[in-house]
C-alpha positions in Angstrom: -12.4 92.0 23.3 -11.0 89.2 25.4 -9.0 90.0 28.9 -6.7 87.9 29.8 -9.3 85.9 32.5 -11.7 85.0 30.1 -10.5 81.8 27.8 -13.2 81.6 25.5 -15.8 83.4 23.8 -18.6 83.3 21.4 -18.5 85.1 18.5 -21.5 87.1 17.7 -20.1 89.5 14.6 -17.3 89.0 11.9 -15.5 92.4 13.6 -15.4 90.9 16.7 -13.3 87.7 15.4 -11.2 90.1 13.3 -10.5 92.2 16.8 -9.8 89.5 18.6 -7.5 88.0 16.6 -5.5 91.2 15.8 -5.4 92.0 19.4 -4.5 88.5 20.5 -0.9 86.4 20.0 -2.4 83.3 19.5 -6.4 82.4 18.2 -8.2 79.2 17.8 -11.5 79.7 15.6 -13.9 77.2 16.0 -16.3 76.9 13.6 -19.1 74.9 14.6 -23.0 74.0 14.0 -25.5 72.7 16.8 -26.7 70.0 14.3 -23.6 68.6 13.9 -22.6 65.8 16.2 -18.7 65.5 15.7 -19.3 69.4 16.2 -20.4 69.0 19.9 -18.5 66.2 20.4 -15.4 68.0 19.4 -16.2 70.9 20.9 -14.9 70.1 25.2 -11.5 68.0 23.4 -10.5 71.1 21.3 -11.7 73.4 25.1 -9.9 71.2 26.9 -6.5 71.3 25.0 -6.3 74.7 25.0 -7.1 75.0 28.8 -3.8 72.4 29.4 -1.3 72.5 26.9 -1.8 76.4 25.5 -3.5 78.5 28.4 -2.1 81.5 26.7 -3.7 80.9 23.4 -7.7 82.7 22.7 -10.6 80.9 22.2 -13.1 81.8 19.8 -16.4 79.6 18.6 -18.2 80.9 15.6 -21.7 79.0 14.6 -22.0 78.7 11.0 -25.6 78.6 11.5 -25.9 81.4 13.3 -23.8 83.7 11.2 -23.0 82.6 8.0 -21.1 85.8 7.6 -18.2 84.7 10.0 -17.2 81.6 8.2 -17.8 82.8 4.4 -15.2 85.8 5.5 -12.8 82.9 6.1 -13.6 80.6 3.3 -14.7 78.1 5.6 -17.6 75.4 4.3 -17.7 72.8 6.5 -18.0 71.7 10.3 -16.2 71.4 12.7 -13.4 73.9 11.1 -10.9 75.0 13.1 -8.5 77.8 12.0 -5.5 78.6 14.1 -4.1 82.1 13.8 -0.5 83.6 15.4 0.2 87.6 14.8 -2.7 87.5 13.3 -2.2 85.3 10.5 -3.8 82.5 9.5 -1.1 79.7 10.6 -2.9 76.0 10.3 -6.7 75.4 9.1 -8.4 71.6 10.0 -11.5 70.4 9.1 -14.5 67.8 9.4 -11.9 64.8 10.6 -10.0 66.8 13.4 -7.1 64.6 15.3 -6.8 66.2 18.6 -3.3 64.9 19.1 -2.2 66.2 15.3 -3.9 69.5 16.8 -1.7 69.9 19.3 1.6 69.1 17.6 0.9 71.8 15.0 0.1 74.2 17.8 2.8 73.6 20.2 6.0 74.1 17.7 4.7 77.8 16.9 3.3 78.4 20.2 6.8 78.2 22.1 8.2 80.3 19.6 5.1 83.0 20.3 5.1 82.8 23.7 
């Protein structure tokens, strides 16, 4: 589990996302692959958001890849996905085209209401 100084964190196991988002007000899943270029290029934007507009939110990246597990459990197919989760529901899902900017106006209404 996540304390509050760590932002991020990679996810290595489906319970671990699961715990972190129960125990957690506000998750961002990232769902990523290293052979996929909007993947890493999305990857610092999506970091970067979080760190400015939403420092209380969690941070999670999953690679698809890596463990398949973690995305099937979500129904998620394709990369970059992003799944944002308040309370421990599942509250907004984007995926392949992600607009940062649309991002953040789908976070920030919820997010002052959580926080």
């Amino acid at each position: 589990m996540l304390n509050n100084s760590q932002k991020f964190e990679k996810a290595d196991d489906l319970s671990q996302v699961k715990q972190t988002i129960g125990n957690n007000t506000g998750v961002l899943v990232y769902f990523y692959n290293d052979d996929c270029p909007p993947c890493i290029s999305l990857r610092p934007k999506v970091n970067e958001l979080l760190e400015n507009q939403f420092p209380l939110m969690k941070m999670v990246f999953a690679d698809s890849k890596q463990h398949p597990d973690i995305p099937a459990a979500y129904q998620v197919f394709s990369n970059p996905t992003i799944l944002v989760f308040f309370e421990g529901k599942e509250f907004k899902r984007f995926s392949k085209y992600i607009s940062i900017p649309e991002l953040s106006l789908s976070i920030e209404r919820i997010y002052k209401l959580a926080f």
